[in-house]
DSSP file (Angstrom, degrees, kcal/mol; ACC not computed):
  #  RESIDUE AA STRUCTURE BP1 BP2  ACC     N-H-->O    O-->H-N    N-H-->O    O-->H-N    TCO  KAPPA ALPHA  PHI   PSI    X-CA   Y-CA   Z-CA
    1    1 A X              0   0    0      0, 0.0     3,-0.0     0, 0.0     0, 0.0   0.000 360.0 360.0 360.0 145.1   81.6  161.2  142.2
    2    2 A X     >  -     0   0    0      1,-0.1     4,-2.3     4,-0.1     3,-0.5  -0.188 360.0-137.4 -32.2 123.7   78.3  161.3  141.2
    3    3 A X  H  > S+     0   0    0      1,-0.3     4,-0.9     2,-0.2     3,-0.5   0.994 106.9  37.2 -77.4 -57.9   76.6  157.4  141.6
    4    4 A X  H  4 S+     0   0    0      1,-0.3     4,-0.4     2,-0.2    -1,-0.3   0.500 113.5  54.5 -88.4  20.0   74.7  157.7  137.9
    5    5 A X  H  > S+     0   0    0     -3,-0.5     4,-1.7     2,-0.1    -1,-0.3   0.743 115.1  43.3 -62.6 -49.3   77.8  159.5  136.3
    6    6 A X  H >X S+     0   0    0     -4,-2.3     3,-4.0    -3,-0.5     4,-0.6   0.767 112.0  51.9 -47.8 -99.6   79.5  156.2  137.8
    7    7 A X  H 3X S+     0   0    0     -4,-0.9     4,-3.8     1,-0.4    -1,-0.2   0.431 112.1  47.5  -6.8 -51.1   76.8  154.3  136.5
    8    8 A X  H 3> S+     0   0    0     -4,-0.4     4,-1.7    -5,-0.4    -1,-0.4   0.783 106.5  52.6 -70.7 -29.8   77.4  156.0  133.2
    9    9 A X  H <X S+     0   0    0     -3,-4.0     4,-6.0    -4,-1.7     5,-0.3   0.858 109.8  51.5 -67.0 -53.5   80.9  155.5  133.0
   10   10 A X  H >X S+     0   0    0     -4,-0.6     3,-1.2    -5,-0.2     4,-1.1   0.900 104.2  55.0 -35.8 -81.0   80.6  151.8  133.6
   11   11 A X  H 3X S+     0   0    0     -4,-3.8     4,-1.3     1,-0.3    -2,-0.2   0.819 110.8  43.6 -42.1 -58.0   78.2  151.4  131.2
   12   12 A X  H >X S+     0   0    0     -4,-1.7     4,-2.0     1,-0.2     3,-1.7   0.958 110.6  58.5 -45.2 -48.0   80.6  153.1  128.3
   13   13 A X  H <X S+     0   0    0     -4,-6.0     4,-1.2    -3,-1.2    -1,-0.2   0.962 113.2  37.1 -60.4 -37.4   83.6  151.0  129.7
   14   14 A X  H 3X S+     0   0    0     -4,-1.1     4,-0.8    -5,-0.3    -1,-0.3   0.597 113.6  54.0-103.7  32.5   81.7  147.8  129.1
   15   15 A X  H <X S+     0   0    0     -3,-1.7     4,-3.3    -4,-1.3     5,-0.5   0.856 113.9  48.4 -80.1 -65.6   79.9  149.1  125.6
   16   16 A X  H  < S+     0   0    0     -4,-2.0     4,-0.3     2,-0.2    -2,-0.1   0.637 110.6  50.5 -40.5 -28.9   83.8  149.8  124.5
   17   17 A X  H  X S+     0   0    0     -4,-1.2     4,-2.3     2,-0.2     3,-0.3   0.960 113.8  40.9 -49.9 -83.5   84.9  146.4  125.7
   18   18 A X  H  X S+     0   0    0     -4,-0.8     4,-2.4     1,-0.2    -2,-0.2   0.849 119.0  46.4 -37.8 -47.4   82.3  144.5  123.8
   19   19 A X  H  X S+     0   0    0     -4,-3.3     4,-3.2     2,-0.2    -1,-0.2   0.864 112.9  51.9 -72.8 -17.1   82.8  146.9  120.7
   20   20 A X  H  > S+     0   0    0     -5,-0.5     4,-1.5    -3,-0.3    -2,-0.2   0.847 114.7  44.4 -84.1 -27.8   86.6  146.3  121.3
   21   21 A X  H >X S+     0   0    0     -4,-2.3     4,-1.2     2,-0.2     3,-0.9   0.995 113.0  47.2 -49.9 -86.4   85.8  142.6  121.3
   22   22 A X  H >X S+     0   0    0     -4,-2.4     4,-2.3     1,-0.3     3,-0.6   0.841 111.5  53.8 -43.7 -54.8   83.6  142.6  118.4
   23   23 A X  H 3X S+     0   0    0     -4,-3.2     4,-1.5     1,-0.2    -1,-0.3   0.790 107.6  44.6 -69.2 -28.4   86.0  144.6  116.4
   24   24 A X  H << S+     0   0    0     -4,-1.5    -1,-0.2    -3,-0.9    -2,-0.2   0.484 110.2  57.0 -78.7 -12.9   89.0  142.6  116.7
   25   25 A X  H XX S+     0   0    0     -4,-1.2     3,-3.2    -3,-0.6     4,-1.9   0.931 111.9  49.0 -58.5 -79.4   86.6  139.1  115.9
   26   26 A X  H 3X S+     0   0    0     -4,-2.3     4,-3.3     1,-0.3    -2,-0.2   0.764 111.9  44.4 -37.7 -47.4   85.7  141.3  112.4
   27   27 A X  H 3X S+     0   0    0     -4,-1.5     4,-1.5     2,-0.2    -1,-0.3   0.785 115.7  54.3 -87.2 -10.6   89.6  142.1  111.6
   28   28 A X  H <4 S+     0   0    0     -3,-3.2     3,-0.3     2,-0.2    -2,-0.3   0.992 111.1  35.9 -52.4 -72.8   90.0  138.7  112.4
   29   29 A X  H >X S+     0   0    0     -4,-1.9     3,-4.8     1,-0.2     4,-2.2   0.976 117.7  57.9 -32.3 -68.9   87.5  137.1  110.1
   30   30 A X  H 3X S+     0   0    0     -4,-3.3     4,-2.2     1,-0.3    -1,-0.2   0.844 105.2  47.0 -46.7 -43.1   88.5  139.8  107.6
   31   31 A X  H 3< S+     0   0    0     -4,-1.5    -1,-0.3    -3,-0.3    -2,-0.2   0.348 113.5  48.9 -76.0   5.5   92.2  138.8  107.5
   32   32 A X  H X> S+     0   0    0     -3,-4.8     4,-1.1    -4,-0.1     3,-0.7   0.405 108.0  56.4-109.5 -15.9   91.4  134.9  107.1
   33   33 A X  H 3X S+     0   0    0     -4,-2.2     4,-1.3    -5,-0.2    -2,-0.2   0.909 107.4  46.7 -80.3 -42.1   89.1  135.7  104.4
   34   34 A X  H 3X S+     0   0    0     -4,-2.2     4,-0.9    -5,-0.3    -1,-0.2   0.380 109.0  57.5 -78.8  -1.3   91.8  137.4  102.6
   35   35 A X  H <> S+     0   0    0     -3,-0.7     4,-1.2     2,-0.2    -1,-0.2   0.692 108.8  42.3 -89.1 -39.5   94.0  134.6  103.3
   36   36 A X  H  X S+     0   0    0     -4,-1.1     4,-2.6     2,-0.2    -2,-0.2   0.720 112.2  55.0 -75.6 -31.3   91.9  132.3  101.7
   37   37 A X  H  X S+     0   0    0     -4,-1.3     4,-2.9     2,-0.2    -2,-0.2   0.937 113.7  44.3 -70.1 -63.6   91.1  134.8   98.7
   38   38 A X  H  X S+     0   0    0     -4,-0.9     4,-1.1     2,-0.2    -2,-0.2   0.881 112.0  51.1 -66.8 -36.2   94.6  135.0   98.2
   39   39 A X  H  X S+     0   0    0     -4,-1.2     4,-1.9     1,-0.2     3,-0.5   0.935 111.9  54.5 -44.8 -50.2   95.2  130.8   98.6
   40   40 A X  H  X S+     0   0    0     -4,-2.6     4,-3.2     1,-0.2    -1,-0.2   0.903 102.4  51.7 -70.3 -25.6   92.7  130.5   96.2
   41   41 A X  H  < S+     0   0    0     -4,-2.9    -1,-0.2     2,-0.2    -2,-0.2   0.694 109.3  50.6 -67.1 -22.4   94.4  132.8   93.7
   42   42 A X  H >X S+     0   0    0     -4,-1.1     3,-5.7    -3,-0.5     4,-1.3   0.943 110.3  49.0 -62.3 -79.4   97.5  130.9   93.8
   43   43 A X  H 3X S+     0   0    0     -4,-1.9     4,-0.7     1,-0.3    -2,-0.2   0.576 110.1  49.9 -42.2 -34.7   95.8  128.0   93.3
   44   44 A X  H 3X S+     0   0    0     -4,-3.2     4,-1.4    -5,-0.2    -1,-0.3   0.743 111.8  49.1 -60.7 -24.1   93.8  129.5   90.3
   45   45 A X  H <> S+     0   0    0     -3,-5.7     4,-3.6     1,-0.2     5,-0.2   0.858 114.4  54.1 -80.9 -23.9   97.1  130.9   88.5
   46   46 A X  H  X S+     0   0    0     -4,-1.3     4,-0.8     1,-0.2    -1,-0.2   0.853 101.2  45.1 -91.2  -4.0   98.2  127.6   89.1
   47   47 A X  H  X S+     0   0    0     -4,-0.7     4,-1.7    -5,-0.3    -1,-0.2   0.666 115.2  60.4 -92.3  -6.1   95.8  125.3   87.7
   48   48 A X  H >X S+     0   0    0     -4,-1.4     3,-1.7     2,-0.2     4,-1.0   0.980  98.1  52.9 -39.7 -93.7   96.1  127.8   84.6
   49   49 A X  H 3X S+     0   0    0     -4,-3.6     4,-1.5     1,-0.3    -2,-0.2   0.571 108.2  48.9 -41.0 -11.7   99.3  127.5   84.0
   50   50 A X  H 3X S+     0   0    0     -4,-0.8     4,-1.0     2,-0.2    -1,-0.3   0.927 103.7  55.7 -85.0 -55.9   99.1  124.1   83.8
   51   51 A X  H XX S+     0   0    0     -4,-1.7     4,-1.6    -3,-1.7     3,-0.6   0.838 106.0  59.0 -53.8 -30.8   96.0  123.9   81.3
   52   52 A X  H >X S+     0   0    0     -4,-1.0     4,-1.0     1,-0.3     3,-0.9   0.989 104.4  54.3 -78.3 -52.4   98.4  126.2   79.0
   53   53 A X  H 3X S+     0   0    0     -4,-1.5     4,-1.4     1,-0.3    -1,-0.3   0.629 106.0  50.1 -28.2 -39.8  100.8  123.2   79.3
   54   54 A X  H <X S+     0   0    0     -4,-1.0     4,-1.7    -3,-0.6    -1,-0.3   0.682 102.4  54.4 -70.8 -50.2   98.4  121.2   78.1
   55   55 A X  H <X S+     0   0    0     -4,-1.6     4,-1.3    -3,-0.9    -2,-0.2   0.903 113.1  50.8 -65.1 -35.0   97.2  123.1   74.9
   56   56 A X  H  X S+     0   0    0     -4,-1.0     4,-2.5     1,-0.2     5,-0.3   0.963 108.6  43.2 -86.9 -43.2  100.7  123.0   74.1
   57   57 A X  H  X S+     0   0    0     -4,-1.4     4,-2.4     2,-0.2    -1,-0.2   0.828 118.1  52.2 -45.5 -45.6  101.2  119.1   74.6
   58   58 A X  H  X S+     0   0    0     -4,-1.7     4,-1.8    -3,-0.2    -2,-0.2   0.794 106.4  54.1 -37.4 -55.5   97.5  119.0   72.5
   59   59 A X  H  < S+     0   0    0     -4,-1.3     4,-0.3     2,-0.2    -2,-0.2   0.946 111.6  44.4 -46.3 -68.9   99.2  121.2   69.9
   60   60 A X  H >X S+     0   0    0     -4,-2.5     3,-2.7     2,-0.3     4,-1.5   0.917 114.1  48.8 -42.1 -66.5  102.1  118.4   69.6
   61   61 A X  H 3X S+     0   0    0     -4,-2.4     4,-1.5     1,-0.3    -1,-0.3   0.892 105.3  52.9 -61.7 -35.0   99.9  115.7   69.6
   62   62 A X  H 3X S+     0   0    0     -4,-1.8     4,-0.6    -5,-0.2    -1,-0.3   0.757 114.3  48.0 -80.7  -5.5   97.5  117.0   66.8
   63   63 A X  H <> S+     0   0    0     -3,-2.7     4,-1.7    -4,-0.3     5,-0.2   0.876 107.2  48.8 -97.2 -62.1  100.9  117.6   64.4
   64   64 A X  H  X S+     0   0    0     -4,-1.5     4,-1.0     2,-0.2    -2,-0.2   0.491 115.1  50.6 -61.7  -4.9  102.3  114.3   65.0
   65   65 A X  H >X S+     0   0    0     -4,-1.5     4,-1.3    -5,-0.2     3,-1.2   0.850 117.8  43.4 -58.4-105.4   97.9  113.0   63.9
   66   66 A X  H 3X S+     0   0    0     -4,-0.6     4,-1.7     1,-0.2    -2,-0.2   0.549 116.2  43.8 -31.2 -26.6   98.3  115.3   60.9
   67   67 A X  H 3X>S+     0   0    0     -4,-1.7     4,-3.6     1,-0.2     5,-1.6   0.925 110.2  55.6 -79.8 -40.8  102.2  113.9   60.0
   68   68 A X  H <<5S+     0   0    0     -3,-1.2    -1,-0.2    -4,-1.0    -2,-0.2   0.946 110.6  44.7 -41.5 -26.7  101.1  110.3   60.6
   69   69 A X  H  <5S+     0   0    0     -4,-1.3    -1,-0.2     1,-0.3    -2,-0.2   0.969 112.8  54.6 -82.4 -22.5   97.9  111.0   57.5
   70   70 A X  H  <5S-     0   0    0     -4,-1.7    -1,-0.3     1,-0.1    -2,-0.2   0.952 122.9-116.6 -66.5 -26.5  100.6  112.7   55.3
   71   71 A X  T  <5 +     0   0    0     -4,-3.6     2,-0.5     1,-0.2    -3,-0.2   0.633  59.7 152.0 111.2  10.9  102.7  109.6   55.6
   72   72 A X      < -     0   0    0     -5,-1.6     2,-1.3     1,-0.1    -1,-0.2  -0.705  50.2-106.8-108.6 152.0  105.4  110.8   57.3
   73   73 A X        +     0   0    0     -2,-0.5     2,-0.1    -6,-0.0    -1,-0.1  -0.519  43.0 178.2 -72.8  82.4  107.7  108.5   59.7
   74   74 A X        -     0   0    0     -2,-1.3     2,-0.3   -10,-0.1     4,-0.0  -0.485  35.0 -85.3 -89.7 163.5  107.1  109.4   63.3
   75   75 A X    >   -     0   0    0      1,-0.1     3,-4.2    -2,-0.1     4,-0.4  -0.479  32.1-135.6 -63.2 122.1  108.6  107.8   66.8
   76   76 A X  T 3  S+     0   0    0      1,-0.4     3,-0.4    -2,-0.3     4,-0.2   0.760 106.0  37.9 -51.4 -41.3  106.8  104.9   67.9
   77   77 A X  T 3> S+     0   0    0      1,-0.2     4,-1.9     2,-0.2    -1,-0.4   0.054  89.9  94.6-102.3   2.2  106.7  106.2   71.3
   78   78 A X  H <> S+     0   0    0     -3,-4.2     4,-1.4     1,-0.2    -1,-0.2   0.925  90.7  41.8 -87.9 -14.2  106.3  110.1   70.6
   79   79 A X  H  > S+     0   0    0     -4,-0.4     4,-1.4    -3,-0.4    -1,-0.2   0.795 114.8  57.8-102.6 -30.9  102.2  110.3   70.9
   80   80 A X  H >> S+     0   0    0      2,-0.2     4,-1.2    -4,-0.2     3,-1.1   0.928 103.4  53.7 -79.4 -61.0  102.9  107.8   74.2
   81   81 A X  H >X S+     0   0    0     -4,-1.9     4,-0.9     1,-0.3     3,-0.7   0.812 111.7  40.6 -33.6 -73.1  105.2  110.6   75.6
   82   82 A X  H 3< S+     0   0    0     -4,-1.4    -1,-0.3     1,-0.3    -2,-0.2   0.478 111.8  56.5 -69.6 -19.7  102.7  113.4   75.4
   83   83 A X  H XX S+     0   0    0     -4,-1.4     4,-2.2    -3,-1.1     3,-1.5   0.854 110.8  44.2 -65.7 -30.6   99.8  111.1   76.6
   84   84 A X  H <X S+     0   0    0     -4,-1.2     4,-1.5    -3,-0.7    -2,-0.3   0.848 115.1  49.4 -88.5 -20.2  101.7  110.2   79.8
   85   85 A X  H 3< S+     0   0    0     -4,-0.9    -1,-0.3     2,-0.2    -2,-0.2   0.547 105.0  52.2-112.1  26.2  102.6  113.7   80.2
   86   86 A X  H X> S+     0   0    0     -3,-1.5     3,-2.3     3,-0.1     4,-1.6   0.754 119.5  49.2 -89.0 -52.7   98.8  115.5   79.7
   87   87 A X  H 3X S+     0   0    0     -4,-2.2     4,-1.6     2,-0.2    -2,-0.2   0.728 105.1  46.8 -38.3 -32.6   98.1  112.8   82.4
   88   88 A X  H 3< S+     0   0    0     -4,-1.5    -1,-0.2    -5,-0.2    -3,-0.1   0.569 115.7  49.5 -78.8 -21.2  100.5  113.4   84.5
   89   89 A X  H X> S+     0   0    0     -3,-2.3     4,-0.9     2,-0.1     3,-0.5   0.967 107.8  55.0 -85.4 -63.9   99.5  117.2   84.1
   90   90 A X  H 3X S+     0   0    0     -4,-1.6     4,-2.0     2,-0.2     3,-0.3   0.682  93.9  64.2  -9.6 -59.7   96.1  116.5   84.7
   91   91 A X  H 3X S+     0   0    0     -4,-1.6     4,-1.6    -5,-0.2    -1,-0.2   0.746 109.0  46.1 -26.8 -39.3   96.7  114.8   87.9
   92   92 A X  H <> S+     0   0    0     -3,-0.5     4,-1.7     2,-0.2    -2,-0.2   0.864 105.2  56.2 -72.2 -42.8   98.0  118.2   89.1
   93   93 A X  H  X S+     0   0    0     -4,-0.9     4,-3.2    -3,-0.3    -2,-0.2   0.952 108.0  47.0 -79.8 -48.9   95.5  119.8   87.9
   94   94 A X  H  X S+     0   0    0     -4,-2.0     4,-2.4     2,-0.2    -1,-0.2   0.849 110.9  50.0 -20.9 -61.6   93.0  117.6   89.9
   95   95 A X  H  X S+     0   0    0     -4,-1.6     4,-1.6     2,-0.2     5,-0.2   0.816 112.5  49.7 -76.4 -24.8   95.0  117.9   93.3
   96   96 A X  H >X S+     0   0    0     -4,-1.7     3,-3.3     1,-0.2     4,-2.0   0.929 118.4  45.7 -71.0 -57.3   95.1  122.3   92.8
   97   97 A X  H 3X S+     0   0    0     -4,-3.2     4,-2.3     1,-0.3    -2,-0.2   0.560 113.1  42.5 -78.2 -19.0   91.4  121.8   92.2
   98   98 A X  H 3< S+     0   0    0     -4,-2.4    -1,-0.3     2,-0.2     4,-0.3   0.559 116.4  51.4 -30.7 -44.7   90.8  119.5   95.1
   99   99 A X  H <X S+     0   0    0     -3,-3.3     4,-4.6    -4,-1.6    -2,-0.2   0.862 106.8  51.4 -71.6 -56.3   93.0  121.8   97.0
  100  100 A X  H >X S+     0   0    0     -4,-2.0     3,-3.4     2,-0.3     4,-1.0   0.946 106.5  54.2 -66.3 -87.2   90.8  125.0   95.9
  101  101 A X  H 3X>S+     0   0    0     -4,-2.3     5,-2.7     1,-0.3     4,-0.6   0.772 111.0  51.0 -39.9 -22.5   87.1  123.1   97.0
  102  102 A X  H >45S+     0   0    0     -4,-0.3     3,-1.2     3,-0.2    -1,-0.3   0.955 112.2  42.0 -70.6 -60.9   88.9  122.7  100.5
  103  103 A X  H <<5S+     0   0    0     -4,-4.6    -2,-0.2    -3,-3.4    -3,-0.2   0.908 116.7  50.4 -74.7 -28.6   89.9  126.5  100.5
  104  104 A X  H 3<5S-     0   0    0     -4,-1.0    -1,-0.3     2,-0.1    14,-0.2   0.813 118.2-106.7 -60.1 -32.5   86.3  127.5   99.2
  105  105 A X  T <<5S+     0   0    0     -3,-1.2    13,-3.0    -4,-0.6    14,-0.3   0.796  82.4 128.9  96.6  26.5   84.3  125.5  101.8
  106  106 A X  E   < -A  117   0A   0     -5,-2.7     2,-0.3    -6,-0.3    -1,-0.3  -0.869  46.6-159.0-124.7 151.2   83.5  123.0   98.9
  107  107 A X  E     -A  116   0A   0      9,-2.4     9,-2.9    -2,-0.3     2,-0.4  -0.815  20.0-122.5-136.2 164.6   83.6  119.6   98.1
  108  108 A X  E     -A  115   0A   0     -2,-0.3     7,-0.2     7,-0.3     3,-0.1  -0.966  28.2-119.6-120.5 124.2   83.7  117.6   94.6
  109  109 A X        -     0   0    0      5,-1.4     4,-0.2    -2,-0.4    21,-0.1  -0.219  21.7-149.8 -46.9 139.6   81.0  115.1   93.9
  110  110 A X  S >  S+     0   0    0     19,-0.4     3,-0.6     2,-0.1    -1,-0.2   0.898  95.3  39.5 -84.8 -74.0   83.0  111.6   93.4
  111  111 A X  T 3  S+     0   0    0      1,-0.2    19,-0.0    18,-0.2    -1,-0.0   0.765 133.1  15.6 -87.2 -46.4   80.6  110.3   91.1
  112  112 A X  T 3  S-     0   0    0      2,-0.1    -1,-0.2    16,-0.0     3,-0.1   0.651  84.9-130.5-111.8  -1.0   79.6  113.4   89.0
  113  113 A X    <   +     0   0    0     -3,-0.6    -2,-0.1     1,-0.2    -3,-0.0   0.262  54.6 138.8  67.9  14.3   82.1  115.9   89.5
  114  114 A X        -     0   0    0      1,-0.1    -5,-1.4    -6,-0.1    -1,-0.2  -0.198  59.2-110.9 -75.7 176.5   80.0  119.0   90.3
  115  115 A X  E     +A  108   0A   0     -7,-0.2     2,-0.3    -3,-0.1    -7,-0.3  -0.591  41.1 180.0 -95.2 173.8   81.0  121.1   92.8
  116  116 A X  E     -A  107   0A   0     -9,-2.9    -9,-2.4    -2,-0.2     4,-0.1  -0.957  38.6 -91.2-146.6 168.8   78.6  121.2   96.4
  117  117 A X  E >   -A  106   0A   0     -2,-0.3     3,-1.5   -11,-0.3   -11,-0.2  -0.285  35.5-113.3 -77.6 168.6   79.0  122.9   99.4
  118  118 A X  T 3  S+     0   0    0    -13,-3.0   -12,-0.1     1,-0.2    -1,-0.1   0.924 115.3  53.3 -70.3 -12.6   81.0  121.2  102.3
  119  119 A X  T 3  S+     0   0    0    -14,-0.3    -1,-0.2   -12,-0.0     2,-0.2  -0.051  84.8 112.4-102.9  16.9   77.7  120.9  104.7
  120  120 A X    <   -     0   0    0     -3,-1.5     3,-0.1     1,-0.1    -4,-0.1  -0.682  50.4-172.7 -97.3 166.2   76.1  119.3  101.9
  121  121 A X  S    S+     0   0    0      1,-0.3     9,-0.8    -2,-0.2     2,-0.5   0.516  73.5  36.7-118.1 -53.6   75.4  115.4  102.6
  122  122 A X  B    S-B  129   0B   0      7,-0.2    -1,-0.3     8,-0.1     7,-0.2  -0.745  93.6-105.2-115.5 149.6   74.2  114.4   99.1
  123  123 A X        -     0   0    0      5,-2.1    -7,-0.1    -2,-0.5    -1,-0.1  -0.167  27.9-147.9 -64.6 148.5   75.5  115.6   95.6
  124  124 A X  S    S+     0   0    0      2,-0.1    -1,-0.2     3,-0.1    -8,-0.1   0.334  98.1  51.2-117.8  -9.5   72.2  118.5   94.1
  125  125 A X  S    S+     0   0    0      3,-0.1    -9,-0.0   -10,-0.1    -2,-0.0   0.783 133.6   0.5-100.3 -69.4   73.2  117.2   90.4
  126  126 A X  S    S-     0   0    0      2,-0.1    -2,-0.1     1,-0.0    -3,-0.0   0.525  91.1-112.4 -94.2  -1.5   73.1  113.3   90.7
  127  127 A X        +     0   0    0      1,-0.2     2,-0.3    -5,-0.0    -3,-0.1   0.804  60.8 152.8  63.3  29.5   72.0  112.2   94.5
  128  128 A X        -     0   0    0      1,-0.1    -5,-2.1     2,-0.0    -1,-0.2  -0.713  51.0-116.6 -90.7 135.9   75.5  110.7   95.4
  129  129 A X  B      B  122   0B   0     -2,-0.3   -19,-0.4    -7,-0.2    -7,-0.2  -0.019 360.0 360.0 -45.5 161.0   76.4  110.8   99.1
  130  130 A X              0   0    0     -9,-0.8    -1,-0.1   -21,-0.1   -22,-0.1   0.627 360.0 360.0-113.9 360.0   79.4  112.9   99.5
């Protein structure tokens, strides 16, 4: 065989190599990106459904306000209930969203509660270390 036909053949086998390299990095990335897209979509449906829990528990609480001004006799303990269990919803709602700034590459300010990137050292709304 020809030496620069060789020559030439090499060179394609290790441009195909490299491209075969390169391309299987790319469906990599792409398929963790979509992984994440999709984590994060759980996580959105779920911190939804939970805030709709919460309007209804809100709902409750604002009729058993309104019976108390009519006068009407309510359970000592019913406005208690519904606090402990928008807190207790809330707590949830916290850990998906906690959950979610992890899957984003994001972190939550302690002090002021914006969101920052994870590679950030100090908070870009208040100046809290992170």
């Amino acid at each position: 065989m020809d030496p620069k036909v060789y020559k030439m053949l090499e060179k394609a086998k290790i441009f195909a190599e490299k491209t075969g390299v390169a391309a299987t990095q790319a469906a990599q990335n792409a398929t963790k990106v979509a992984g994440d897209m999709a984590q994060a979509t759980k996580l959105n449906l779920q911190i939804f459904d939970l805030n709709t829990e919460c309007e209804v528990l809100y709902k409750e609480m604002g009729k058993l306000v309104y019976d108390i001004h009519l006068g009407i006799d309510v359970e000592q303990d019913a406005m208690d209930k519904y606090l402990s269990e928008v807190d207790e919803i809330q707590a949830k709602i916290d850990d998906l969203r906690l959950q979610l700034s992890q899957t984003k590459q994001q972190v939550t300010c302690p002090v002021c509660g914006k969101i920052c990137q994870k590679d950030d050292v100090y908070c870009a709304a208040c100046g809290a270390m992170l």
